[in-house]
FIBALO-355699 format. One record per residue (C-alpha): y, x, z; chain; residue number from 0. Coordinates in nm, 3 decimals, padded with zeros to 5 digits, always signed. Layout:
<pts>
@v=Y&u=X&w=Z&cadena=A&num=NUM
...
</pts>
This chain:
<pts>
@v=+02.405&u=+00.445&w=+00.246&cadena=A&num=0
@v=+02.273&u=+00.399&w=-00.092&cadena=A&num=1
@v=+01.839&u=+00.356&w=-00.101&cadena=A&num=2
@v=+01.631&u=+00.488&w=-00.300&cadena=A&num=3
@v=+01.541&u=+00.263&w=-00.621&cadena=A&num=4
@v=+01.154&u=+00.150&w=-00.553&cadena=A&num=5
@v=+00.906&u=+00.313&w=-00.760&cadena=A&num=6
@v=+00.713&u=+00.124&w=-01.031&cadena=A&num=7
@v=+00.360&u=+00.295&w=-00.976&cadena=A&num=8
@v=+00.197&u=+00.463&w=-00.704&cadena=A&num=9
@v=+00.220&u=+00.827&w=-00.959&cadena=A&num=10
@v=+00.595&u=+00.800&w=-00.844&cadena=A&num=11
@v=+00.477&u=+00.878&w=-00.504&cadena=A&num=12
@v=+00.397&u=+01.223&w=-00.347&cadena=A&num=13
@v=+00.049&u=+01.173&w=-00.355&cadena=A&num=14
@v=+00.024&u=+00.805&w=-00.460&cadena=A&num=15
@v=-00.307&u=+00.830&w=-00.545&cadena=A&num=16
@v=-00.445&u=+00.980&w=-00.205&cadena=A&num=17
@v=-00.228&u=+00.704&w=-00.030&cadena=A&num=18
@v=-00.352&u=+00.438&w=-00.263&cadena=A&num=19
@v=-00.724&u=+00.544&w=-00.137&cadena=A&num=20
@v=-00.649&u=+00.521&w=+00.212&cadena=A&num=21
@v=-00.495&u=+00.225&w=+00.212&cadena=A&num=22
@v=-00.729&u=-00.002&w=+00.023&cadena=A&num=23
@v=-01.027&u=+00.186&w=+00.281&cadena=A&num=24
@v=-00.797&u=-00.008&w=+00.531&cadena=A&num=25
@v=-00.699&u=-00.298&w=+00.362&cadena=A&num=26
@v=-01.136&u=-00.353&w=+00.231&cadena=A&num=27
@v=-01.193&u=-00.300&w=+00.625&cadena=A&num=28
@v=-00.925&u=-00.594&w=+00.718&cadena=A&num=29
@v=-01.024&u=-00.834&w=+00.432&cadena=A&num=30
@v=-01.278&u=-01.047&w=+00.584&cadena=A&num=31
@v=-01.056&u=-01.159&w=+00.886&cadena=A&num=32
@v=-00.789&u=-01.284&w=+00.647&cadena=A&num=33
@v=-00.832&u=-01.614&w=+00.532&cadena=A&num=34
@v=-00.641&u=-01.890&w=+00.363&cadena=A&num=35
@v=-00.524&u=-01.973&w=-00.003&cadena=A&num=36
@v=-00.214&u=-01.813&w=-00.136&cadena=A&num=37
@v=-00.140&u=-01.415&w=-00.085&cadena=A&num=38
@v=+00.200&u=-01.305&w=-00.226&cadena=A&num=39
@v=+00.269&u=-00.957&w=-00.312&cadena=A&num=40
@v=+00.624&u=-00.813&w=-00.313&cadena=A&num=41
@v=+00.702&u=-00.496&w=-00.575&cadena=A&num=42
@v=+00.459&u=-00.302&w=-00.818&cadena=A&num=43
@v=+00.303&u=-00.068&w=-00.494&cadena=A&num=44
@v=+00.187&u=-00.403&w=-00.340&cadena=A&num=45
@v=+00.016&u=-00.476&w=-00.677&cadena=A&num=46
@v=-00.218&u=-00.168&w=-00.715&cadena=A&num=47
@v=-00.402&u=-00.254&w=-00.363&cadena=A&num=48
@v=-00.652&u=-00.554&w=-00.402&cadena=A&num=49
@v=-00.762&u=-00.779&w=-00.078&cadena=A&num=50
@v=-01.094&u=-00.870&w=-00.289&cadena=A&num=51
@v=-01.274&u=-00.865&w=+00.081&cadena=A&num=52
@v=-01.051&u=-01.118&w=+00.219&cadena=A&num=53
@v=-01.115&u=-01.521&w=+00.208&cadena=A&num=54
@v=-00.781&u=-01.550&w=+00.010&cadena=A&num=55
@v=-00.788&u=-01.773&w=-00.318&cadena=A&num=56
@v=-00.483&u=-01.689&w=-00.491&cadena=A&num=57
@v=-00.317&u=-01.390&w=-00.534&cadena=A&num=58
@v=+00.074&u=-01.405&w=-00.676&cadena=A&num=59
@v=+00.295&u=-01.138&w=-00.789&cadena=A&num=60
@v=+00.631&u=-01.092&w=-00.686&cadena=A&num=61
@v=+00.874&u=-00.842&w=-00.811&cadena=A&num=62
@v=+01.240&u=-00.731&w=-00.743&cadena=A&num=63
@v=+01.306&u=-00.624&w=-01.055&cadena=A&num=64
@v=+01.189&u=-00.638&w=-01.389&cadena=A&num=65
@v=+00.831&u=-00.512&w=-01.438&cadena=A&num=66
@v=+00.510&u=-00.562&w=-01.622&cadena=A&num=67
@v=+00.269&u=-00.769&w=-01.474&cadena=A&num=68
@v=+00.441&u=-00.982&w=-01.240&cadena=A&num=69
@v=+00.412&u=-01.367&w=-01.190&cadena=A&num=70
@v=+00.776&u=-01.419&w=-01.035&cadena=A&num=71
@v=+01.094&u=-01.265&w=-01.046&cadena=A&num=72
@v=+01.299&u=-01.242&w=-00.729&cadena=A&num=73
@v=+01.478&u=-01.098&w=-00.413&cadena=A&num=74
@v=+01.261&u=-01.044&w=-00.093&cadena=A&num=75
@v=+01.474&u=-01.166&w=+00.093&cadena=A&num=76
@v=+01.496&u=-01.489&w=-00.079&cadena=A&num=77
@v=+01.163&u=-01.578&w=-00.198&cadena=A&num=78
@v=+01.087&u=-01.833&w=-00.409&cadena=A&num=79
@v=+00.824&u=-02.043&w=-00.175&cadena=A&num=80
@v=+00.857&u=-02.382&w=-00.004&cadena=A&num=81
@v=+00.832&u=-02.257&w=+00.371&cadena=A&num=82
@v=+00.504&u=-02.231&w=+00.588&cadena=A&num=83
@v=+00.370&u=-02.226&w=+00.206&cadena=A&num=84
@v=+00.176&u=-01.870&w=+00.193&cadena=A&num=85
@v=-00.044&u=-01.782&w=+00.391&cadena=A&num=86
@v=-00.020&u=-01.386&w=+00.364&cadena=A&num=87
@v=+00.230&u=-01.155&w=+00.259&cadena=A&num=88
@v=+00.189&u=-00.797&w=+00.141&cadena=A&num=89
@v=+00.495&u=-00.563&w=+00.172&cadena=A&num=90
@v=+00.349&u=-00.197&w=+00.095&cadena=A&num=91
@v=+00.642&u=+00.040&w=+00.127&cadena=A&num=92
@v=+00.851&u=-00.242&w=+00.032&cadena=A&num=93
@v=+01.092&u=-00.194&w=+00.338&cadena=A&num=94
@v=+01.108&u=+00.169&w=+00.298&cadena=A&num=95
@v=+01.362&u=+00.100&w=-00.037&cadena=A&num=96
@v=+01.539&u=-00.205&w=+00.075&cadena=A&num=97
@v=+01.848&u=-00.159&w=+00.274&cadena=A&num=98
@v=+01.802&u=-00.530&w=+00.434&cadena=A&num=99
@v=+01.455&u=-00.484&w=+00.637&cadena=A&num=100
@v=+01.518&u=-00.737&w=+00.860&cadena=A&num=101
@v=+01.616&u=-01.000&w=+00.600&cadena=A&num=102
@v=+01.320&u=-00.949&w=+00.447&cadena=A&num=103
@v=+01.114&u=-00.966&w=+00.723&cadena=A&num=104
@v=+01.295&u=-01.264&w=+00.853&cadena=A&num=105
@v=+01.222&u=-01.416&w=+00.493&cadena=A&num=106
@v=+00.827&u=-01.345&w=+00.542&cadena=A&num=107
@v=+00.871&u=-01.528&w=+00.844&cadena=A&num=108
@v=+00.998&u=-01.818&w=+00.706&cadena=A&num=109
@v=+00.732&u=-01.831&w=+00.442&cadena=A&num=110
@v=+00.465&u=-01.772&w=+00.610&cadena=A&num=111
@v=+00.243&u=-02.040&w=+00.762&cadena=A&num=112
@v=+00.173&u=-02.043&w=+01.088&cadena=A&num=113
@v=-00.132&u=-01.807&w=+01.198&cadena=A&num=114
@v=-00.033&u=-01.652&w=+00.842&cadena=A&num=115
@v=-00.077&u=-01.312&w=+00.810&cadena=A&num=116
@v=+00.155&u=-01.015&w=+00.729&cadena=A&num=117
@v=+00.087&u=-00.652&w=+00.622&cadena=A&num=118
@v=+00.343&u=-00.362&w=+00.612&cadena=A&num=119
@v=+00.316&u=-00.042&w=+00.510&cadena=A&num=120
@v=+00.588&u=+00.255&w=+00.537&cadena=A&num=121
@v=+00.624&u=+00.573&w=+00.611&cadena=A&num=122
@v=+00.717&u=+00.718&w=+00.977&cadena=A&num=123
@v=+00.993&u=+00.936&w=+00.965&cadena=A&num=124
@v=+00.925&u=+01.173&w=+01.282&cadena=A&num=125
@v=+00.614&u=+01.315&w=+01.123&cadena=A&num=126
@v=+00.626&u=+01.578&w=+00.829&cadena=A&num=127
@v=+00.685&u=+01.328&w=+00.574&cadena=A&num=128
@v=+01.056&u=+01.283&w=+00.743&cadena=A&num=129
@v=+01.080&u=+01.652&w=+00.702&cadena=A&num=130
@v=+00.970&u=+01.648&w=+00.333&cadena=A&num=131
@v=+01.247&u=+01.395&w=+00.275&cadena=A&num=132
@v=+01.487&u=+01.635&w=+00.325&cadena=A&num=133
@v=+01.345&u=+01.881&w=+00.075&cadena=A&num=134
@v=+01.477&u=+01.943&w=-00.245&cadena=A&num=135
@v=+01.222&u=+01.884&w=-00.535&cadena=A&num=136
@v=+01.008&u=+01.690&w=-00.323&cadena=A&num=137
@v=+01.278&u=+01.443&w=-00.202&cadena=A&num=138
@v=+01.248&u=+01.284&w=-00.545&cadena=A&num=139
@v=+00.927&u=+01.132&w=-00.470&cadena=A&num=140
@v=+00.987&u=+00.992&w=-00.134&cadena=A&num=141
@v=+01.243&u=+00.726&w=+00.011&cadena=A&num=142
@v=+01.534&u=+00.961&w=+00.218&cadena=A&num=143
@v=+01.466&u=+01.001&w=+00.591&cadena=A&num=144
@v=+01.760&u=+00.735&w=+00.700&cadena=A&num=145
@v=+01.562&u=+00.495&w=+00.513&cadena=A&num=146
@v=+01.184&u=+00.544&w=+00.651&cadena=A&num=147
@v=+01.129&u=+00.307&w=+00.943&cadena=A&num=148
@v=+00.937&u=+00.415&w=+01.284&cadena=A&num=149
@v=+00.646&u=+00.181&w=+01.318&cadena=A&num=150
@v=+00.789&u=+00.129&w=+01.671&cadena=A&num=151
@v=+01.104&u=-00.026&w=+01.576&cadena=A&num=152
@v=+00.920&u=-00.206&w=+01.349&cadena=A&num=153
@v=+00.677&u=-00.338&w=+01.574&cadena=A&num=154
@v=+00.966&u=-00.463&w=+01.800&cadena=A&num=155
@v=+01.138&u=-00.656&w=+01.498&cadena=A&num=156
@v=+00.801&u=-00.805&w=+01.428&cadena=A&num=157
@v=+00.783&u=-00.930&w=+01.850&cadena=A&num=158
@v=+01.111&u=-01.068&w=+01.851&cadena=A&num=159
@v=+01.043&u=-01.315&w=+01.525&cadena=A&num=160
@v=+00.712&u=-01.402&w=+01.689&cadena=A&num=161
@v=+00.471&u=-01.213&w=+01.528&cadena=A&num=162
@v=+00.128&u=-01.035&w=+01.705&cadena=A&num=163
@v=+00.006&u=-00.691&w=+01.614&cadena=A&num=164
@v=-00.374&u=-00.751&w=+01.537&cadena=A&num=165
@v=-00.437&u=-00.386&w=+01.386&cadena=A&num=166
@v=-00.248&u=-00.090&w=+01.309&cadena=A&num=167
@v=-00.369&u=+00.266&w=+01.142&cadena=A&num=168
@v=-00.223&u=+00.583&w=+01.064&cadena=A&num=169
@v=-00.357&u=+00.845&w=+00.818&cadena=A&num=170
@v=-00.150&u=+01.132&w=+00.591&cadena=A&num=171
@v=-00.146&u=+01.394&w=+00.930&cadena=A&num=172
@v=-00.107&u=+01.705&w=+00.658&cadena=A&num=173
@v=+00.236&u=+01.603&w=+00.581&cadena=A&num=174
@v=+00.112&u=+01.504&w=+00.243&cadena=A&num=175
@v=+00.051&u=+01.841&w=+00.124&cadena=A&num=176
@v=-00.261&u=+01.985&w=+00.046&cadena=A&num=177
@v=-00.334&u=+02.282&w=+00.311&cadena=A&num=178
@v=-00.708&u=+02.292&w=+00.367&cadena=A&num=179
@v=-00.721&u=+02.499&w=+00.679&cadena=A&num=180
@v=-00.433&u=+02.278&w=+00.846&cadena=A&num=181
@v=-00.548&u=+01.948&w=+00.720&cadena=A&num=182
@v=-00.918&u=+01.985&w=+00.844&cadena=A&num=183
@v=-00.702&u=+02.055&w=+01.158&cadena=A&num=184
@v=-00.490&u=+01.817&w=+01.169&cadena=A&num=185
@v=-00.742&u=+01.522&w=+01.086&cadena=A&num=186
@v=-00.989&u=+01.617&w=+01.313&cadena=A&num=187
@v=-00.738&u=+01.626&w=+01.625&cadena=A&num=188
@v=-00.436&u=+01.427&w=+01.563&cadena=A&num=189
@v=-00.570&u=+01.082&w=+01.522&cadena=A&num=190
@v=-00.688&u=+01.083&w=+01.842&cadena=A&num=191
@v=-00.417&u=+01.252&w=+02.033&cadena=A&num=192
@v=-00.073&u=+01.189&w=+01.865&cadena=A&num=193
@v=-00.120&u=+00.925&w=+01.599&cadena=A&num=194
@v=+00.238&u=+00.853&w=+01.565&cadena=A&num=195
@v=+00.284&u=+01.198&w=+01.380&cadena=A&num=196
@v=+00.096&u=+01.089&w=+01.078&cadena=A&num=197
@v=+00.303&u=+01.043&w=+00.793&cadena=A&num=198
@v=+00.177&u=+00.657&w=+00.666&cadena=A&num=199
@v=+00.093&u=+00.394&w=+00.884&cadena=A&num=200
@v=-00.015&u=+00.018&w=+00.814&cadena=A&num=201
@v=+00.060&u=-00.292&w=+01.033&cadena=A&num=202
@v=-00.115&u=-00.606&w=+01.016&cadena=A&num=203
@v=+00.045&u=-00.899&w=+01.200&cadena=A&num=204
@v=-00.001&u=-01.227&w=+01.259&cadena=A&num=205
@v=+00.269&u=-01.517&w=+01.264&cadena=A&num=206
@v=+00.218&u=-01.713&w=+01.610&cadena=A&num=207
@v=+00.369&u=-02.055&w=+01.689&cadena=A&num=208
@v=+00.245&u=-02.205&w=+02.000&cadena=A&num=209
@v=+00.315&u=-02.567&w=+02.089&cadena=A&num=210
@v=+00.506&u=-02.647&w=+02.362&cadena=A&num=211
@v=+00.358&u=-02.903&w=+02.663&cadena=A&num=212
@v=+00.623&u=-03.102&w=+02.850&cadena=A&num=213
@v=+00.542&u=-03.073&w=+03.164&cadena=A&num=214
@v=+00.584&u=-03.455&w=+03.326&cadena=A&num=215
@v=+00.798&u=-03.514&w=+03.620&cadena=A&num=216
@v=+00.669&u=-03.532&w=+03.888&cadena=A&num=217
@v=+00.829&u=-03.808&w=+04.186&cadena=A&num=218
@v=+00.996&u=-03.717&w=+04.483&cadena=A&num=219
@v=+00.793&u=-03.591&w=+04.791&cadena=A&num=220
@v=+00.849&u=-03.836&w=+05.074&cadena=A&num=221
@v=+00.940&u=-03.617&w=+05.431&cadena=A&num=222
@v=+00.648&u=-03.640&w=+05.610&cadena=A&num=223
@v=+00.658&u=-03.805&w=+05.964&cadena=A&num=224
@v=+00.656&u=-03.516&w=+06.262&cadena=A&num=225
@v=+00.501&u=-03.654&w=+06.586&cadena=A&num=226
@v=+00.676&u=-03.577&w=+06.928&cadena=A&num=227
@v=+00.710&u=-03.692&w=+07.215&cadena=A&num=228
@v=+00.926&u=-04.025&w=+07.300&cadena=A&num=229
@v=+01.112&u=-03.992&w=+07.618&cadena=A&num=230
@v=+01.299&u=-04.340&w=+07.680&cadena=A&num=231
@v=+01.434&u=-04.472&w=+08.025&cadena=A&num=232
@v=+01.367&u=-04.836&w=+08.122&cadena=A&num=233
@v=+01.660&u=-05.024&w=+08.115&cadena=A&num=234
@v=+01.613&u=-05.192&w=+08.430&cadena=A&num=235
@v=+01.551&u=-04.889&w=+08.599&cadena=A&num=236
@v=+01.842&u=-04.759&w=+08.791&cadena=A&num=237
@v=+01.974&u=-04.392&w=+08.668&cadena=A&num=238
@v=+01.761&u=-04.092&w=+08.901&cadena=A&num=239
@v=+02.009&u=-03.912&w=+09.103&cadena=A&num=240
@v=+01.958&u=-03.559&w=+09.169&cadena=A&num=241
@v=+01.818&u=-03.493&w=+09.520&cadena=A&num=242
@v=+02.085&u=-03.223&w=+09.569&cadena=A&num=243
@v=+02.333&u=-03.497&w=+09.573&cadena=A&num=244
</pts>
């Protein structure tokens, strides 16, 4: 299957700019919990959205392929970090166009320090976005459904390579079209009762290492002595014969 090339800028997107509003709401809601002193960036959407509210000190710039603006040039699933050297890592829609999600992922792992932090966005492909994907003229501006990832699966991938789900959102329940009747709908209802339609979502994860104790060995349990009762026969005392006999 051959992906989608990632877009440069957020305009690329069916409504980039709506999703680039949403997102930093979430992201300025999640800042102040984050903490630490390197955040790396992976591709041009991860560059537009600003963690400003966070307690991060230095923000870095990492691009797959040649664009303005960026501090490093590289693959994400090689990145260019010492590991447990970063201590967050922002993929927006960054899996969505890469046809080796779980190297990169594995790769954030890696680089991450423990308690680092992790945020993913993508789009959900059973909700109307997935159906857009399939339509011609609007395709263009969104990754093909075989590459959108369920925030399900993803959440599983996360589990298995040790990472906890702290927060996770959803927003875009119009399909990303505007339809003012069916959006005021839509909003009003479907967050509540069947958030895994909407068409965005956002993960934020946290790398977890916990140490292990030896437990110490403990020494063998002694049987413990069962009273009963002794019967012994003198052995000067002739054998009792039975009075039958």
């Amino acid at each position: 299957m051959q992906f989608t090339t990632t877009p440069s800028q957020w305009s690329q997107v069916l409504r980039g700019p709506y999703l680039v509003e949403q997102l930093q709401q979430r992201l300025t809601e999640w800042g102040p919990s984050l903490f630490g002193f390197s955040l790396v960036k992976v591709d041009p959407l991860s560059e537009a959205l600003s963690l400003a509210s966070s307690r991060l000190q230095q923000s870095v710039q990492l691009n797959q392929h040649q664009h303005d603006g960026a501090d490093l040039l590289g693959a994400a699933t090689a990145m260019p970090f010492a590991p447990n050297s970063v201590d967050a890592c922002l993929l927006a829609h960054v899996l969505d166009y890469n046809e080796h999600r779980h190297d990169i992922l594995r790769e954030a792992e890696i680089t991450l320090r423990d308690d680092g932090w992790l945020i993913i966005t993508g789009f959900n492909p059973y909700s109307c976005a997935g159906l857009l994907s399939l339509v011609p003229g609007i395709n263009k501006k969104l990754p093909s459904w075989r590459q959108m990832l369920a925030p399900g699966r993803l959440e599983d991938w996360l589990r298995l390579l040790g990472f906890e789900v702290m927060q996770r959102d959803y927003f875009g329940f119009t399909g990303l079209l505007e339809i003012p009747m069916l959006g005021a709908v839509r909003r009003r209802l479907y967050p509540h009762y069947c958030p895994s339609l909407a068409s965005v979502y956002v993960i934020l994860a946290r790398k977890r290492r916990y140490p292990l104790t030896p437990l110490r060995s403990r020494p063998p349990v002694r049987a413990r002595l069962q009273p009963s009762m002794a019967c012994q026969r003198h052995p000067h005392q002739p054998a009792r014969r039975d009075q039958a006999e």
